[in-house]
C-alpha positions in Angstrom: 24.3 -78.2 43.1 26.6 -75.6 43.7 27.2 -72.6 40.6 30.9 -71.5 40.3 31.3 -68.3 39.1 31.9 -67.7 35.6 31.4 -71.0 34.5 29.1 -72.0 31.5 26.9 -74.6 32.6 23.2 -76.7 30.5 20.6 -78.1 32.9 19.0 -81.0 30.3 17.0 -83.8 30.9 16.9 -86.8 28.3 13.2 -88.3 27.7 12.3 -91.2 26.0 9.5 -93.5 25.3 10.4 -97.1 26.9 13.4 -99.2 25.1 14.3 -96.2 23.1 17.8 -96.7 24.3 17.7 -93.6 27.1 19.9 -94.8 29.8 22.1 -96.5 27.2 22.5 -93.1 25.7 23.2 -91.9 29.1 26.0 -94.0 29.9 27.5 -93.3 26.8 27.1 -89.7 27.5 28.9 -89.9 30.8 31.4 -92.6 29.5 32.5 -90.1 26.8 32.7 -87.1 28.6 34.9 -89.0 30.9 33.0 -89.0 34.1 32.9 -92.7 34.2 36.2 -94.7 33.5 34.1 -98.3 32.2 30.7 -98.6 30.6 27.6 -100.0 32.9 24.8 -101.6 31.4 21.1 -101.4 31.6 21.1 -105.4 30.9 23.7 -106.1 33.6 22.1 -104.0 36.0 25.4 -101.5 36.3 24.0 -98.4 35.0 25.1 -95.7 36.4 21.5 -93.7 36.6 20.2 -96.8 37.5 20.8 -97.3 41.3 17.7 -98.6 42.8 17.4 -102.2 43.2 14.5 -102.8 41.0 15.9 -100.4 38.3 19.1 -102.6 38.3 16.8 -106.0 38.4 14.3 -105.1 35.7 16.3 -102.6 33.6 14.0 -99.7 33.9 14.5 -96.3 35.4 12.1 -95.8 38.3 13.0 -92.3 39.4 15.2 -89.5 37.7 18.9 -89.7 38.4 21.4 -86.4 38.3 24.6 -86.4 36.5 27.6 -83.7 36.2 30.0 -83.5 33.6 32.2 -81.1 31.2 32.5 -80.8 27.5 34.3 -78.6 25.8 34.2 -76.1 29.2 30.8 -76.2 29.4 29.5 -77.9 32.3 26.2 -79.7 32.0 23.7 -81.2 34.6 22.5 -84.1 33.3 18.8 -85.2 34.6 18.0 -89.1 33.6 14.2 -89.4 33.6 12.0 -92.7 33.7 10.8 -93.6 30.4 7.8 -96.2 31.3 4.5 -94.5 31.5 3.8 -95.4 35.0 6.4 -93.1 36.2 5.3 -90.5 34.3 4.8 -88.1 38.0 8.6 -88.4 38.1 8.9 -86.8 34.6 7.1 -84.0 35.3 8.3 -83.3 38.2 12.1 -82.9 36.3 10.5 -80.6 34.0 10.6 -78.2 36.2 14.1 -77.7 36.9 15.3 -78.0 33.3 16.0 -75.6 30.7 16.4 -78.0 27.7 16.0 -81.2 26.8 16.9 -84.2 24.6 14.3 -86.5 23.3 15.6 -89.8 22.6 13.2 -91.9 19.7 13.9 -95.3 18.4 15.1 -95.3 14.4 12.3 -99.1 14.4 9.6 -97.5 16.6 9.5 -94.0 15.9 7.0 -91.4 17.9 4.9 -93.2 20.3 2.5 -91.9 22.4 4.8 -91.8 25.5 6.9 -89.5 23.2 3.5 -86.8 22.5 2.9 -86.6 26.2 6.6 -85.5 26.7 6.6 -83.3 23.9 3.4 -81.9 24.7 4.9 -81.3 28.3 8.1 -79.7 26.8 6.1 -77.7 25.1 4.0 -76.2 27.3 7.0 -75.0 29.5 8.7 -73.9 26.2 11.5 -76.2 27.1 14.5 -76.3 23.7 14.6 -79.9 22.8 16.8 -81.2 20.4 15.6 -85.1 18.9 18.3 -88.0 19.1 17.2 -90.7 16.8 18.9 -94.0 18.3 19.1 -97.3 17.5 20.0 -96.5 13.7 21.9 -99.8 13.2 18.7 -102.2 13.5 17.1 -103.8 11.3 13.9 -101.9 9.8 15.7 -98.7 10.7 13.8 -95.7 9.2 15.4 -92.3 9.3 13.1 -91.0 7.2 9.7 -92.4 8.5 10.8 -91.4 11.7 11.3 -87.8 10.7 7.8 -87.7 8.7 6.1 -89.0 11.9 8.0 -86.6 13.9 6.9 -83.4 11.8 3.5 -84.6 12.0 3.2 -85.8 15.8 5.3 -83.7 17.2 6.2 -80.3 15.4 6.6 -79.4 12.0 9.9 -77.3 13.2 11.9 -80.5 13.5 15.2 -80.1 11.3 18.0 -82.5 10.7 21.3 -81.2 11.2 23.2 -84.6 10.4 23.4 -87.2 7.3 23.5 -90.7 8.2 26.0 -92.6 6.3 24.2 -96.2 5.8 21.4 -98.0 6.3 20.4 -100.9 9.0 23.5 -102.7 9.6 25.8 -100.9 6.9 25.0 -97.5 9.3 28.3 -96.6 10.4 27.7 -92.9 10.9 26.5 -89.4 10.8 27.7 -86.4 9.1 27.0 -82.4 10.1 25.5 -80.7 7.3 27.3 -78.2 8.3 30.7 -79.6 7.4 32.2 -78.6 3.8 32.1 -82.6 3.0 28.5 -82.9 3.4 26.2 -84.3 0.6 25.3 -80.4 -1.7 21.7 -82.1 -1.6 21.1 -83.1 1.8 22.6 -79.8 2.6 20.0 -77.8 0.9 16.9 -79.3 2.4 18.3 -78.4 5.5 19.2 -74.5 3.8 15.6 -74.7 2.2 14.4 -75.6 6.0 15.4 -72.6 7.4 14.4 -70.3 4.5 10.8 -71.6 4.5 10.5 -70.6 8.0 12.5 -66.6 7.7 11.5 -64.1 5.6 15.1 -62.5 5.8 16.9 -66.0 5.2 14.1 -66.8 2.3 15.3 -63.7 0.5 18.6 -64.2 0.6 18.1 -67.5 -0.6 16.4 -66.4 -3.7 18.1 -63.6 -4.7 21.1 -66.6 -5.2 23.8 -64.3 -3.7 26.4 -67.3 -1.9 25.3 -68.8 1.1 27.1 -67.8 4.6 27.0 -71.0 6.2 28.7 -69.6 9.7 25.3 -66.9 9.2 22.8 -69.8 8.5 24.0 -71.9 11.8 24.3 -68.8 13.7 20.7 -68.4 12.6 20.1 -72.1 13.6 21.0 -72.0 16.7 19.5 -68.8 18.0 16.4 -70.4 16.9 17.1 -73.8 18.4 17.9 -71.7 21.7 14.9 -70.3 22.0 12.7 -73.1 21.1 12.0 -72.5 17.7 13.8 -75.1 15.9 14.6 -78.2 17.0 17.3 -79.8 15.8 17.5 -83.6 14.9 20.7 -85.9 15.3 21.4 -89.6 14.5 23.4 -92.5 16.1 23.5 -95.9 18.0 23.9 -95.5 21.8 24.8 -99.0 22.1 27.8 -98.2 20.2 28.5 -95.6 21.3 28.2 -93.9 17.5 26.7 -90.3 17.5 27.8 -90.0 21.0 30.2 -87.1 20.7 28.2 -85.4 18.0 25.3 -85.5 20.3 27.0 -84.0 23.1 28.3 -81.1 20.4 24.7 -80.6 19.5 23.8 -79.8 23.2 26.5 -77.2 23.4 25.5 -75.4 20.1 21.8 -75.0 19.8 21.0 -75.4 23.6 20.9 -72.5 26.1 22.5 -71.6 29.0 21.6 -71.4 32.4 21.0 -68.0 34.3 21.0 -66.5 37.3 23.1 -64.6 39.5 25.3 -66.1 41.8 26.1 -63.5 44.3 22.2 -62.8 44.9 19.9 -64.3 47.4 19.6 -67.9 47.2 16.3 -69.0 45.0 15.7 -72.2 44.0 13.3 -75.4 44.6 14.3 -79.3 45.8 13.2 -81.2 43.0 14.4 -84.3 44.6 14.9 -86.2 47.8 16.7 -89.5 48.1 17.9 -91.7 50.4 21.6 -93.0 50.1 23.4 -95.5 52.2 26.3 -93.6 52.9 25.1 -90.0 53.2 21.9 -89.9 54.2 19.3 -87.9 53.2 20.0 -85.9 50.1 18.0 -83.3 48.8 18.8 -81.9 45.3 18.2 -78.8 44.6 18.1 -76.8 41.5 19.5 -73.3 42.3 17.5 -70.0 39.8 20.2 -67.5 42.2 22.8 -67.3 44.5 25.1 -69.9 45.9 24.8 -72.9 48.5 28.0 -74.3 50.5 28.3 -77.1 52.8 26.5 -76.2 56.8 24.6 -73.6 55.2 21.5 -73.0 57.2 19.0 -71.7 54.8 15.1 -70.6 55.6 11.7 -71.4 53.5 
């Protein structure tokens, strides 16, 4: 993984309890962000992240798979974990090269318990996690359950920053609460969200002096940054709706990555794999300085 200087870049890994839609949200990610011209499929076996024979035969992930791609200038390093519990060592072993992460839930299923380990991982390291709630279009499809079990299984910081538009099969959408167009009530439980957990915002809210929105999301994601807040989007992978505003949601409220590029080189190899063209490949995840082809470098 080589840093270029100057550039903007997110190391996230997406988590998800089995058949929450993870690699399907992957592909759309990548499909979207143009760095794949035709969609795979975790059914078909032509999923990207999915290279392994047995990933591609029984449409699971088996090991974690790396990803590069812009948006909107911002480069992000994508890091495709397993989602059945028997690869857990493999998720753990990502977290360590991460600085954020997306935590992918199904709209029919809600929080399992794969999804508390994660969480309980994510937040041990402190790890920014925003909550993608897939899968909206199916039938028993419970936005609302899901966010109750969320609040109560996971953390009671878990906001919604979107409005979906529909129900089940008549769900065609999310809107940003952000957005001027936004329902005024849906609009200020997410206001009332923020106040309830700031003294300064709470004031301001009471004192009914207009709202700054640009202030309030400003707030939002400085807190969603720094693992405060975690913010909570909506969409169907499979359709690829939700896909874009997702992607926007990993640019706002996530952080980016530090370090300095001319300094010594520090990092860790988080990951080796064989491939049949190139060999041995060890990925690294780089904390400082820079690494070119032929370099010789020393434990």
């Amino acid at each position: 993984m080589i840093q270029q200087q100057g550039a903007e870049r997110i190391n996230v890994g997406i988590f998800a309890h089995v058949d929450a839609g993870k690699t399907t949200t992957t592909e759309h990610i990548l499909y979207e962000s143009g760095r794949i011209r035709a969609l795979g499929s975790v059914d078909t076996g032509t999923a990207l992240t999915d290279s392994m024979d047995v990933e591609r035969q029984r449409g699971i992930s088996v090991r974690a798979a790396l990803a590069s791609f812009a948006w909107k200038g911002v480069q992000i390093n994508l890091v495709d974990t397993p989602g059945h519990v028997d690869f857990l060592s493999e998720v753990e072993r990502s977290l360590r090269v991460m600085d954020c992460a997306v935590l992918v839930l199904s709209a029919v299923e809600g929080v399992q318990a794969q999804s508390e380990m994660i969480w309980n991982a994510l937040r041990k390291l402190g790890i920014p996690t925003l909550i993608f709630v897939n899968k909206m279009d199916r039938v028993g499809a419970d936005p609302e359950a899901v966010l109750a079990e969320a609040r109560n299984y996971l953390s009671s910081d878990i906001i919604p920053v979107q409005q979906p538009i529909g129900k089940e099969k008549e769900y065609i959408g999310a809107r940003d609460l952000w957005e001027n167009e936004a329902d005024a009530n849906k609009r200020t439980e997410l206001l009332e969200a923020l106040a309830e957990r700031d003294e300064e915002l709470l004031e301001k809210y009471m004192s009914g002096s207009p709202i700054d929105l640009a202030e309030w999301k400003k707030y939002m994601k400085t807190a969603s940054s720094s693992g405060r807040f975690f913010p909570m989007v909506y969409g169907v992978a499979a359709k690829g709706l939700g896909i874009n505003a997702l992607l926007d949601a990993m640019v706002e409220y996530f952080p980016r990555a530090g370090g300095n590029v001319e300094g010594p080189v520090s990092g860790i190899v988080y990951n080796i794999q064989r491939d049949k063209s190139m060999g041995r490949m060890a990925f690294v995840r780089l904390y400082e300085g820079t690494i070119r082809n032929r370099d010789t470098l020393l434990n």
